[in-house]
N, CA, C and O atoms as a GROMACS GRO file, in nm:
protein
  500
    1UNK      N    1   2.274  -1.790  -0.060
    1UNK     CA    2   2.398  -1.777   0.016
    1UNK      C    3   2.431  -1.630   0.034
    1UNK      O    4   2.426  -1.536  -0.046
    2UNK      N    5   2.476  -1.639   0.194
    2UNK     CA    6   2.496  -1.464   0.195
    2UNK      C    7   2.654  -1.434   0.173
    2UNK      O    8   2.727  -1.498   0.247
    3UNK      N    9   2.704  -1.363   0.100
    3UNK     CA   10   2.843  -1.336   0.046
    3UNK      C   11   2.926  -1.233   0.176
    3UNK      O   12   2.864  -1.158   0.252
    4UNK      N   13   3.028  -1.247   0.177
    4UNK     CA   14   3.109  -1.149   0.289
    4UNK      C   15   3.056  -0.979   0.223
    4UNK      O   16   3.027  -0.881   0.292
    5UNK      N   17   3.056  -0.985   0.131
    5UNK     CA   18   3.083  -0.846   0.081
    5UNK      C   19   2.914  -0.756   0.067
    5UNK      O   20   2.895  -0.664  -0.013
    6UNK      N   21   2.820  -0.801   0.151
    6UNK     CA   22   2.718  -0.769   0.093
    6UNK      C   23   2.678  -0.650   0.198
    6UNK      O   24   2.692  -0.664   0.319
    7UNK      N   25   2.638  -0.557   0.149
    7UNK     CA   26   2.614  -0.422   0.265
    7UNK      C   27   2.573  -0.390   0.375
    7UNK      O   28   2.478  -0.466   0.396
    8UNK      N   29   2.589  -0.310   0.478
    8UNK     CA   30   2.544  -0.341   0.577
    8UNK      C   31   2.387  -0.256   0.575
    8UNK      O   32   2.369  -0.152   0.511
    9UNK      N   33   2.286  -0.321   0.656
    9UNK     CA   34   2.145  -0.254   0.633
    9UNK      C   35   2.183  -0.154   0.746
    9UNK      O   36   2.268  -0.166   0.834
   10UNK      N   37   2.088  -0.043   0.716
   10UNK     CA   38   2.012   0.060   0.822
   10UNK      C   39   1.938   0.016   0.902
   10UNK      O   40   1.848  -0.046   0.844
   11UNK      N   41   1.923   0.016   1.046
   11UNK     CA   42   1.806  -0.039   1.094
   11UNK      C   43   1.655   0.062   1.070
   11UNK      O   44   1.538   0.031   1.088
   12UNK      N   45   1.731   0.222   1.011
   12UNK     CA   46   1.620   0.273   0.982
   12UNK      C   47   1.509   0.227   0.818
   12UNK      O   48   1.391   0.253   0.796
   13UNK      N   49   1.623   0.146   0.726
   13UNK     CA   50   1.550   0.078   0.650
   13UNK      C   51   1.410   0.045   0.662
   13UNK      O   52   1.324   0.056   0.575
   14UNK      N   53   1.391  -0.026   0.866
   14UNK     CA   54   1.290  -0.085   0.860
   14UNK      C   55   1.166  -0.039   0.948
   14UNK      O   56   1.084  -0.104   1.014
   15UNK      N   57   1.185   0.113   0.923
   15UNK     CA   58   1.087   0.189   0.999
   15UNK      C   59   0.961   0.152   0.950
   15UNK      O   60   0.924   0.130   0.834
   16UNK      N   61   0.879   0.145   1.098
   16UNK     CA   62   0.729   0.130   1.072
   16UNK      C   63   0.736  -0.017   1.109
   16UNK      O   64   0.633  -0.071   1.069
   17UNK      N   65   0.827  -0.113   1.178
   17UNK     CA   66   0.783  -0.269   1.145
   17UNK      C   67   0.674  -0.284   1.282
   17UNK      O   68   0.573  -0.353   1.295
   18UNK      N   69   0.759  -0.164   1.399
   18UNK     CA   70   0.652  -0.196   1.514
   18UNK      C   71   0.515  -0.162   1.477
   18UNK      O   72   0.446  -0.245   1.535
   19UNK      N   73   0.440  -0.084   1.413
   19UNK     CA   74   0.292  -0.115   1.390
   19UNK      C   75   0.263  -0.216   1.246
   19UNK      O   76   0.161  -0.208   1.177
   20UNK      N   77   0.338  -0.277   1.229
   20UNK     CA   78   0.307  -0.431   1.201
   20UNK      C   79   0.195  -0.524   1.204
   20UNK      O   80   0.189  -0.523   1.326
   21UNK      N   81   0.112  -0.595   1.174
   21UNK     CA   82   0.036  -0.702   1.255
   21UNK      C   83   0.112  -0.835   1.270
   21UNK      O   84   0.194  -0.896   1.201
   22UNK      N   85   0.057  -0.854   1.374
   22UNK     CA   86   0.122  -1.014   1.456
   22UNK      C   87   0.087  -1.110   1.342
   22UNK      O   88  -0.013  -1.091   1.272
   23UNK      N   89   0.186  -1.237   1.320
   23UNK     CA   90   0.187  -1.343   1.250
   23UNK      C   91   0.187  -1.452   1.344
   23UNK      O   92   0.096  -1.535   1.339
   24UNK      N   93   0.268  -1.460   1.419
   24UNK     CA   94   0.253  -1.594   1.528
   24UNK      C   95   0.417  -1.480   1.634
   24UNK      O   96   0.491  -1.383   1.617
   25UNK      N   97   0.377  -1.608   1.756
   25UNK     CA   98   0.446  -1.606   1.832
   25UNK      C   99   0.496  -1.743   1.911
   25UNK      O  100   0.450  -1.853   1.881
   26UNK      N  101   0.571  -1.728   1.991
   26UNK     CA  102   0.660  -1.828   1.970
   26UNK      C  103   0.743  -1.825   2.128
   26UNK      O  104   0.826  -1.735   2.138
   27UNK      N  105   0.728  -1.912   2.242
   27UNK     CA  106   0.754  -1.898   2.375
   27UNK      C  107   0.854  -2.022   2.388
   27UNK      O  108   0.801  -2.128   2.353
   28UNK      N  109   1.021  -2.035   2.441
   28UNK     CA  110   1.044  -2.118   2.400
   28UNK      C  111   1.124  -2.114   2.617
   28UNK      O  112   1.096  -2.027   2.700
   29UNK      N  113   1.188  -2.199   2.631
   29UNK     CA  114   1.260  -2.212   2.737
   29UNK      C  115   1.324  -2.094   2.807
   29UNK      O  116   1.310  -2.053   2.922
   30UNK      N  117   1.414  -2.040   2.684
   30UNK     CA  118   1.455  -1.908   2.751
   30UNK      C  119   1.450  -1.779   2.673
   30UNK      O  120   1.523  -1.682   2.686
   31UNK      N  121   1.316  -1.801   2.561
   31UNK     CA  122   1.294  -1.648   2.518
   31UNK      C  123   1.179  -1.665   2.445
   31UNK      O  124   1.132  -1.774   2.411
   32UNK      N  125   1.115  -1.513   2.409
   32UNK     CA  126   0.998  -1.536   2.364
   32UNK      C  127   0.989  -1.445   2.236
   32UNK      O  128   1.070  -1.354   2.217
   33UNK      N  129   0.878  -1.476   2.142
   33UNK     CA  130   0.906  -1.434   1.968
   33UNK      C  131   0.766  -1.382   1.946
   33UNK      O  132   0.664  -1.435   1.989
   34UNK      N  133   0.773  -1.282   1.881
   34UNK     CA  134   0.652  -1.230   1.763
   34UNK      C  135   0.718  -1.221   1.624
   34UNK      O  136   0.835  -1.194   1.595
   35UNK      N  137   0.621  -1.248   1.553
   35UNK     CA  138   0.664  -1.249   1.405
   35UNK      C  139   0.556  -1.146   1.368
   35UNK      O  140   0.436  -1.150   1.392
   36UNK      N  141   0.625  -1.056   1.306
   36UNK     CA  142   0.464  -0.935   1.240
   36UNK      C  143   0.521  -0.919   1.081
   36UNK      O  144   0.627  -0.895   1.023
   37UNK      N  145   0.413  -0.942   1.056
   37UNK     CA  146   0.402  -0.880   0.876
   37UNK      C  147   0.340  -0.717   0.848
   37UNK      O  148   0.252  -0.659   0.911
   38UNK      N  149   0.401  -0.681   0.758
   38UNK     CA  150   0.377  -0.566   0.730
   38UNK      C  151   0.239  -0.552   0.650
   38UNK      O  152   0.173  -0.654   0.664
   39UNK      N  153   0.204  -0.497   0.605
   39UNK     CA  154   0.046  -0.494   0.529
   39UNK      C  155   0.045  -0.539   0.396
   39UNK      O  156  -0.057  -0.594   0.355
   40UNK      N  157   0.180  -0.520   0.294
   40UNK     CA  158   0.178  -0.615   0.204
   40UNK      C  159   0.181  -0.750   0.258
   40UNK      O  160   0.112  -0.828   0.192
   41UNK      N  161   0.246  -0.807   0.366
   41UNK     CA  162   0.257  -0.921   0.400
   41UNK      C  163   0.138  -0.978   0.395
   41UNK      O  164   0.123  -1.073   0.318
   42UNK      N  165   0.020  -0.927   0.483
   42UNK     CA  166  -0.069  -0.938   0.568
   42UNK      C  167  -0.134  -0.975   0.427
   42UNK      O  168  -0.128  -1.091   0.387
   43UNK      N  169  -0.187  -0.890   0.364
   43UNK     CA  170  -0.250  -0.893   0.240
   43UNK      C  171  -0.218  -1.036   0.163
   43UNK      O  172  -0.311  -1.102   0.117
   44UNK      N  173  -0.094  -1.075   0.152
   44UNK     CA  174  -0.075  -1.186   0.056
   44UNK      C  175  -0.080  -1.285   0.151
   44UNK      O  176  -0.124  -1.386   0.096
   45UNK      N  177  -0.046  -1.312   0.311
   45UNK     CA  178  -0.118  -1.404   0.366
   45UNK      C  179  -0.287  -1.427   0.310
   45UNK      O  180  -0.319  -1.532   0.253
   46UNK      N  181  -0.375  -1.329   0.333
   46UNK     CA  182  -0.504  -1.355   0.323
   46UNK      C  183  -0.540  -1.396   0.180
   46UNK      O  184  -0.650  -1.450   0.169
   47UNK      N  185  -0.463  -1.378   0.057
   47UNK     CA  186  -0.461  -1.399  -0.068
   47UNK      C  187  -0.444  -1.579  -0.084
   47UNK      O  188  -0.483  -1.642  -0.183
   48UNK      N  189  -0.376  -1.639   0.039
   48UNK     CA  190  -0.323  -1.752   0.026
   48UNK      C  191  -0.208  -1.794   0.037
   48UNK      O  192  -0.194  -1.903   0.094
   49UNK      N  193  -0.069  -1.709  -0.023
   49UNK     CA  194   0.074  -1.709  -0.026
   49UNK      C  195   0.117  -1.740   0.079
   49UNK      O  196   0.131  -1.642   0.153
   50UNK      N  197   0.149  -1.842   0.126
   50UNK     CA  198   0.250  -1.942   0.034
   50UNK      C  199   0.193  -2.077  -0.012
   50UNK      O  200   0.247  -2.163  -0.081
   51UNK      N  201   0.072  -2.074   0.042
   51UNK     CA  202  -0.011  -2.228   0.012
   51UNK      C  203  -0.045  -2.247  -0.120
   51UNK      O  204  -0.074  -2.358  -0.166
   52UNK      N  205  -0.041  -2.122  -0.198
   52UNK     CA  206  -0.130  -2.138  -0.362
   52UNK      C  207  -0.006  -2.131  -0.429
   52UNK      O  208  -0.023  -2.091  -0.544
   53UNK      N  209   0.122  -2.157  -0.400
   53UNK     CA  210   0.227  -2.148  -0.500
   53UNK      C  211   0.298  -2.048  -0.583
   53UNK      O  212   0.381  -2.063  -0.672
   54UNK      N  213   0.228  -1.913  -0.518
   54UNK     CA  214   0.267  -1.745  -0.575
   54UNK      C  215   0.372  -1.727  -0.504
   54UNK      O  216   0.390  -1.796  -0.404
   55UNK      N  217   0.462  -1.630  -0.544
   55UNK     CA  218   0.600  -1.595  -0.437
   55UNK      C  219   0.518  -1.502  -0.365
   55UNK      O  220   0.405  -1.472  -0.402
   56UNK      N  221   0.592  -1.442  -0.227
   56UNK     CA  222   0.502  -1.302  -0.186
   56UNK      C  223   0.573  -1.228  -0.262
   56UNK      O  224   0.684  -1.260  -0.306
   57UNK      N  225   0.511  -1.113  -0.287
   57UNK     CA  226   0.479  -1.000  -0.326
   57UNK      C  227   0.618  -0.911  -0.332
   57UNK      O  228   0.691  -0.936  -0.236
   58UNK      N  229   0.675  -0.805  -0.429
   58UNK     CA  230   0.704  -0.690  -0.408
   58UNK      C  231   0.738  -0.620  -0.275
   58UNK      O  232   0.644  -0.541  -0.263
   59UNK      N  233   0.806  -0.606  -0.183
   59UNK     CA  234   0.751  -0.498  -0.086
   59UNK      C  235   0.724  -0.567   0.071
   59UNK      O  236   0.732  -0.506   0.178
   60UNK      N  237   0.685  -0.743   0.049
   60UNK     CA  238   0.676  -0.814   0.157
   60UNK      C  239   0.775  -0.807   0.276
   60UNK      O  240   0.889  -0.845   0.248
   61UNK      N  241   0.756  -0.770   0.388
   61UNK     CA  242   0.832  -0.748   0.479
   61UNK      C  243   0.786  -0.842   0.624
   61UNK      O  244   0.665  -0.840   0.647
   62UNK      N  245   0.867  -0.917   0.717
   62UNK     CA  246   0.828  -0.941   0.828
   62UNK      C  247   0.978  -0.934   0.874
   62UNK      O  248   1.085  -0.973   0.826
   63UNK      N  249   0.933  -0.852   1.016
   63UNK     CA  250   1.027  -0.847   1.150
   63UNK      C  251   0.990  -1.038   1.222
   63UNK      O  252   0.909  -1.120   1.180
   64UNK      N  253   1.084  -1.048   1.332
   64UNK     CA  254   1.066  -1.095   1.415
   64UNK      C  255   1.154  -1.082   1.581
   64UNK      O  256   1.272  -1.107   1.609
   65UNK      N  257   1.047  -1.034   1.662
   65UNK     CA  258   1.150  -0.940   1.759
   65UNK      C  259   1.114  -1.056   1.861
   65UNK      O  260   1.012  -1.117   1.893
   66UNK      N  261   1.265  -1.057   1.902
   66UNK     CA  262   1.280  -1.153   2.006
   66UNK      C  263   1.326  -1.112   2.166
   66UNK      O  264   1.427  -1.043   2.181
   67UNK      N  265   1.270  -1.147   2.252
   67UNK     CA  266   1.305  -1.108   2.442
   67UNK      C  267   1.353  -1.226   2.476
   67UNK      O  268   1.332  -1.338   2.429
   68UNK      N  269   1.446  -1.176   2.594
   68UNK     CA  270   1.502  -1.276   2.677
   68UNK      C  271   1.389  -1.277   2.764
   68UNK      O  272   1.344  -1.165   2.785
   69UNK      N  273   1.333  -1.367   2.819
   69UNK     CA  274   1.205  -1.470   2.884
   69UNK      C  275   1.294  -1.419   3.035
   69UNK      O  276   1.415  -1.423   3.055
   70UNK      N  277   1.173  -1.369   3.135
   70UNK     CA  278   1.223  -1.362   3.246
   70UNK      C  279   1.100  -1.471   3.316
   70UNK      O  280   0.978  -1.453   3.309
   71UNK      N  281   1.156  -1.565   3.370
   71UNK     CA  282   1.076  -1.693   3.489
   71UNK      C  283   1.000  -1.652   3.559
   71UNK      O  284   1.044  -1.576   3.644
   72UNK      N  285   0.845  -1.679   3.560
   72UNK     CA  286   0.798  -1.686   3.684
   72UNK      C  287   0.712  -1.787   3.698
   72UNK      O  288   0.648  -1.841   3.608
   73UNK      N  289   0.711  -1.826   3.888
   73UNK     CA  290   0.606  -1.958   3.887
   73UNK      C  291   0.503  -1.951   3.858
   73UNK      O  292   0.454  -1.840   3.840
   74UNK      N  293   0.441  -2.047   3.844
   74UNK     CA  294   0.372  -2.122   3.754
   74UNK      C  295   0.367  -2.254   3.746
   74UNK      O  296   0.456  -2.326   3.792
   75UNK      N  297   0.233  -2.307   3.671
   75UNK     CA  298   0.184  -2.463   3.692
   75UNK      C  299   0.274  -2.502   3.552
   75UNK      O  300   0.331  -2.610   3.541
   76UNK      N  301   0.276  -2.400   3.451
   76UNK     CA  302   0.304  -2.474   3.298
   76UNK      C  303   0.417  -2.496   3.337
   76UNK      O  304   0.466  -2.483   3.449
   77UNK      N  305   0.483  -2.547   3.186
   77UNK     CA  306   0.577  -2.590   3.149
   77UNK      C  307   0.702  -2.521   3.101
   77UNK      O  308   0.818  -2.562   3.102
   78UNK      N  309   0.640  -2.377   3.049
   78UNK     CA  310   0.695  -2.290   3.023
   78UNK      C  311   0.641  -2.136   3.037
   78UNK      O  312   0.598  -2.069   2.944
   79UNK      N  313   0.651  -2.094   3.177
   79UNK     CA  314   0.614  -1.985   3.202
   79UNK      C  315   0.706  -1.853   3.178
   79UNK      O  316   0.818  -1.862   3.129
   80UNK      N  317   0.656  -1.750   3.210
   80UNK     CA  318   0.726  -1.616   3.180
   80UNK      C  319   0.671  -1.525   3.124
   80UNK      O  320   0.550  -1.536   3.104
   81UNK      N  321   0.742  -1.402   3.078
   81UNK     CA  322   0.718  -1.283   3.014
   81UNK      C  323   0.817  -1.243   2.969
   81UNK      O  324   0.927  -1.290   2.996
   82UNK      N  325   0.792  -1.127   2.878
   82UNK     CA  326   0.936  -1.096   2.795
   82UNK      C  327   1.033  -0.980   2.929
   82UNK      O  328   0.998  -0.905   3.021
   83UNK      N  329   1.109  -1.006   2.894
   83UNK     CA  330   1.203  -0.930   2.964
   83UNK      C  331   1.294  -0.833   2.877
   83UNK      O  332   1.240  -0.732   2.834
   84UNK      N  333   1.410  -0.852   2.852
   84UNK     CA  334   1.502  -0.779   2.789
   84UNK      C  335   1.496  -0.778   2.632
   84UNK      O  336   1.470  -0.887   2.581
   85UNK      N  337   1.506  -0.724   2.589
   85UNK     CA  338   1.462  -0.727   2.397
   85UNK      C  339   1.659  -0.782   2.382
   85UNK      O  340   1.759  -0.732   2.433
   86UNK      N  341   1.646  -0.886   2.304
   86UNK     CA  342   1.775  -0.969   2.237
   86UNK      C  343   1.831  -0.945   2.107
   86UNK      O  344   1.952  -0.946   2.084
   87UNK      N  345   1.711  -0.918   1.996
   87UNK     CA  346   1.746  -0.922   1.853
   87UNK      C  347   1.601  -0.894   1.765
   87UNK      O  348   1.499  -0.953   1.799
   88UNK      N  349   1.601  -0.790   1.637
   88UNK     CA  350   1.536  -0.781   1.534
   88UNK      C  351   1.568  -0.836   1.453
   88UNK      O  352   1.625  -0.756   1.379
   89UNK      N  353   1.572  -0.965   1.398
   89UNK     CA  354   1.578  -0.992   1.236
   89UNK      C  355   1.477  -0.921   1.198
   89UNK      O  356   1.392  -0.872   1.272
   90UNK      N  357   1.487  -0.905   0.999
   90UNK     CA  358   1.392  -0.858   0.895
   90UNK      C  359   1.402  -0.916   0.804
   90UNK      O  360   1.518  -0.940   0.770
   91UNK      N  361   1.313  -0.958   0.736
   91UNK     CA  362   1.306  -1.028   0.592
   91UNK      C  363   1.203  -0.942   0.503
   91UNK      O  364   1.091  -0.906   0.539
   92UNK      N  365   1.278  -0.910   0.352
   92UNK     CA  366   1.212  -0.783   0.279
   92UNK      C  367   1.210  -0.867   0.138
   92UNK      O  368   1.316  -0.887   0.080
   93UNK      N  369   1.111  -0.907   0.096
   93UNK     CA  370   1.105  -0.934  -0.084
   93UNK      C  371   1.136  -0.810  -0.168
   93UNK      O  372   1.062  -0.713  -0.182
   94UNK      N  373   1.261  -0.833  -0.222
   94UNK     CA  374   1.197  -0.669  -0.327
   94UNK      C  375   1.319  -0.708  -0.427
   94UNK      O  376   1.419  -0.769  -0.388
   95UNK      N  377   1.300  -0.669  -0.549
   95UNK     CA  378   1.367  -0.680  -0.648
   95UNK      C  379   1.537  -0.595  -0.662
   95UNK      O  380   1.596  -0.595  -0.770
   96UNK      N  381   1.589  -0.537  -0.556
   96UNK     CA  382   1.696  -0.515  -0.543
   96UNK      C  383   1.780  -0.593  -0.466
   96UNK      O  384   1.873  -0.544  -0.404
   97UNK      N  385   1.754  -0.709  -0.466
   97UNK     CA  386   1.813  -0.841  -0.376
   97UNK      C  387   1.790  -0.931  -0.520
   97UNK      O  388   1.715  -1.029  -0.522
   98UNK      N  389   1.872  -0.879  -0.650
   98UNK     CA  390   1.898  -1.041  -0.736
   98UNK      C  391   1.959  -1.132  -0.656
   98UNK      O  392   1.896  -1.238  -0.649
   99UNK      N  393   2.081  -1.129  -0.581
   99UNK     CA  394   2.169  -1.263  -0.616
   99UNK      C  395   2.130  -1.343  -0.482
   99UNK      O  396   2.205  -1.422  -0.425
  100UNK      N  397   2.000  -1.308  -0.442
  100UNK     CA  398   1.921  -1.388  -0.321
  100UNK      C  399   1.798  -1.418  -0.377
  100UNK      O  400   1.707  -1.432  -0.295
  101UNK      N  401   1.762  -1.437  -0.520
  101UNK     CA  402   1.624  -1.466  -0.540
  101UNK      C  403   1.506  -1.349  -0.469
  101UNK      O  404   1.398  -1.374  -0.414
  102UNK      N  405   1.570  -1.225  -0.492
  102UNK     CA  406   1.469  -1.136  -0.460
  102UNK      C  407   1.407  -1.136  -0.277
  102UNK      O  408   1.292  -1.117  -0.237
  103UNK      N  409   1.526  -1.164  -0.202
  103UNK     CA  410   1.512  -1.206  -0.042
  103UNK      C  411   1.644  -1.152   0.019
  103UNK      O  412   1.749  -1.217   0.017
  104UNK      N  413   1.626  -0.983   0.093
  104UNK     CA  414   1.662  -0.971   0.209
  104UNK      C  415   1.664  -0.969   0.313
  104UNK      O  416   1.566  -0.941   0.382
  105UNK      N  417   1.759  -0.994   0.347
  105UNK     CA  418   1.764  -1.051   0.497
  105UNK      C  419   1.851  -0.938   0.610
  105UNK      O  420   1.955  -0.889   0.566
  106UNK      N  421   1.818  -0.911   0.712
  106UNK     CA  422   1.919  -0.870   0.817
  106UNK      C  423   1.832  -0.914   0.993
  106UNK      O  424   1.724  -0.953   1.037
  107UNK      N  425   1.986  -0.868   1.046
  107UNK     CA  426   1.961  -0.895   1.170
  107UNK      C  427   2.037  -0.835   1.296
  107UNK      O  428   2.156  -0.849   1.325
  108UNK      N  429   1.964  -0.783   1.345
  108UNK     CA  430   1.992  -0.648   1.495
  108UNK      C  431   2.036  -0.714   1.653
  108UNK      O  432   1.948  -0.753   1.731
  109UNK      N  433   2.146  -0.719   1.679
  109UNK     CA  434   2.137  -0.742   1.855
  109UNK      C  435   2.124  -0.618   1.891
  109UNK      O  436   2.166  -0.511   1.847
  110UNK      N  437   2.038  -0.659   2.005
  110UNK     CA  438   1.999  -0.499   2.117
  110UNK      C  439   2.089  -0.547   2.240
  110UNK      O  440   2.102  -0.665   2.274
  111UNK      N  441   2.141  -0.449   2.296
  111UNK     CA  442   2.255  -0.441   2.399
  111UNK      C  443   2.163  -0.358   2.456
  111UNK      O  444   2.140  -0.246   2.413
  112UNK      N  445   2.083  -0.433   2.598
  112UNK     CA  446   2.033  -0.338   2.666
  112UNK      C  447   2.122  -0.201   2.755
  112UNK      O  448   2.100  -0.080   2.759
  113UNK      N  449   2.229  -0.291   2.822
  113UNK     CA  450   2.369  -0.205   2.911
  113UNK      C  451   2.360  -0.080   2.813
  113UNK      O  452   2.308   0.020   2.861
  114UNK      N  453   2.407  -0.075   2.678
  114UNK     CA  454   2.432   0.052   2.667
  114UNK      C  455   2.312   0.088   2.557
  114UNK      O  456   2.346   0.179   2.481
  115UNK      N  457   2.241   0.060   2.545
  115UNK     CA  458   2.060   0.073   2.499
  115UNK      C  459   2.116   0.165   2.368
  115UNK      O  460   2.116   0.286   2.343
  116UNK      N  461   2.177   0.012   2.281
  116UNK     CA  462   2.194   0.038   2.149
  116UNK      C  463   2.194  -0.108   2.071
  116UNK      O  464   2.221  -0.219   2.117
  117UNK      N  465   2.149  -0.065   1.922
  117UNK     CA  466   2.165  -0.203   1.800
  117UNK      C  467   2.213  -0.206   1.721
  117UNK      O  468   2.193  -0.118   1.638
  118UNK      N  469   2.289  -0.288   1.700
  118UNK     CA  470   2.380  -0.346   1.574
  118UNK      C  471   2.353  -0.411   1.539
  118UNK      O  472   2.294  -0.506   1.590
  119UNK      N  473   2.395  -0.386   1.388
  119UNK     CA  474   2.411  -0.498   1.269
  119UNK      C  475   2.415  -0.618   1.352
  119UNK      O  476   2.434  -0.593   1.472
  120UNK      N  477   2.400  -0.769   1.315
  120UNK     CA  478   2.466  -0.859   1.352
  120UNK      C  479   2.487  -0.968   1.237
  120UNK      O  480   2.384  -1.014   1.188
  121UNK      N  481   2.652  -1.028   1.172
  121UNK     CA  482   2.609  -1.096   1.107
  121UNK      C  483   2.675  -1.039   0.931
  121UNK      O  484   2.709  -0.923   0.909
  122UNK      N  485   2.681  -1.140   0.836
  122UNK     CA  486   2.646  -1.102   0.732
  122UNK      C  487   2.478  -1.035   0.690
  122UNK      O  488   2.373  -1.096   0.716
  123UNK      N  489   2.484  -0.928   0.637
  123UNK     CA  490   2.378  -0.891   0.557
  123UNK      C  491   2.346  -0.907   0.404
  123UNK      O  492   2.440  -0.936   0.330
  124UNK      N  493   2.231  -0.893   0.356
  124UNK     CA  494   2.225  -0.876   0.229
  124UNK      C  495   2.128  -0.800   0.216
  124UNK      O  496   2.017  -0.850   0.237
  125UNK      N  497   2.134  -0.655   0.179
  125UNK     CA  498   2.006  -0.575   0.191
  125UNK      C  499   2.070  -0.447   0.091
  125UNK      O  500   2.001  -0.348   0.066
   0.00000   0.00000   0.00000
């Protein structure tokens, strides 16, 4: 549970997430998703985590940056490309997040109009 009182993150906290590697992505009606893990991530994916029952790691980090989906025709079902960037969530394992079981969390709206990001949200970081 995230508490009112819990700090607000830096988005510089999470420098470095854009050279990341991709985890999945994710194309939905009206927006489209990458999920990237950071290299501890990456690492304890290939280790097995979460299938072998280990927590991840120390240090585990994944972004997931989301676009507003701009339409174009097309035969599918759900066509498009990213258009406007919407929001960064981050999720960080690290042992200065006790009263979350060692799991922070935050999350960024991007305001393209005035090409800035904010907090959004309770944090815990």
């Amino acid at each position: 549970m995230i508490n009112d009182d819990a700090a607000r993150c830096a988005f510089s906290e999470f420098s470095g997430y854009e050279t990341s590697q991709d985890v999945a992505a994710r194309q939905t009606e009206v927006g489209i998703k990458a999920i990237l893990g950071n290299p501890v991530m990456i690492n304890a994916y290939k280790e097995g985590i979460p299938g072998n029952g280990r927590p991840f790691p120390e240090g585990s980090m994944i972004a997931k940056i989301e676009w507003s989906k701009k339409k174009e025709r097309c035969v599918a079902l759900f066509c498009g490309r990213a258009d406007t960037l919407k929001s960064v969530p981050f999720m960080e394992m690290a042992k200065r997040f006790p009263d979350t079981s060692g799991c922070g969390y935050a999350q960024f709206l991007c305001d393209a109009a005035s090409d800035t990001i904010k907090p959004f949200g309770k944090k815990i970081c």
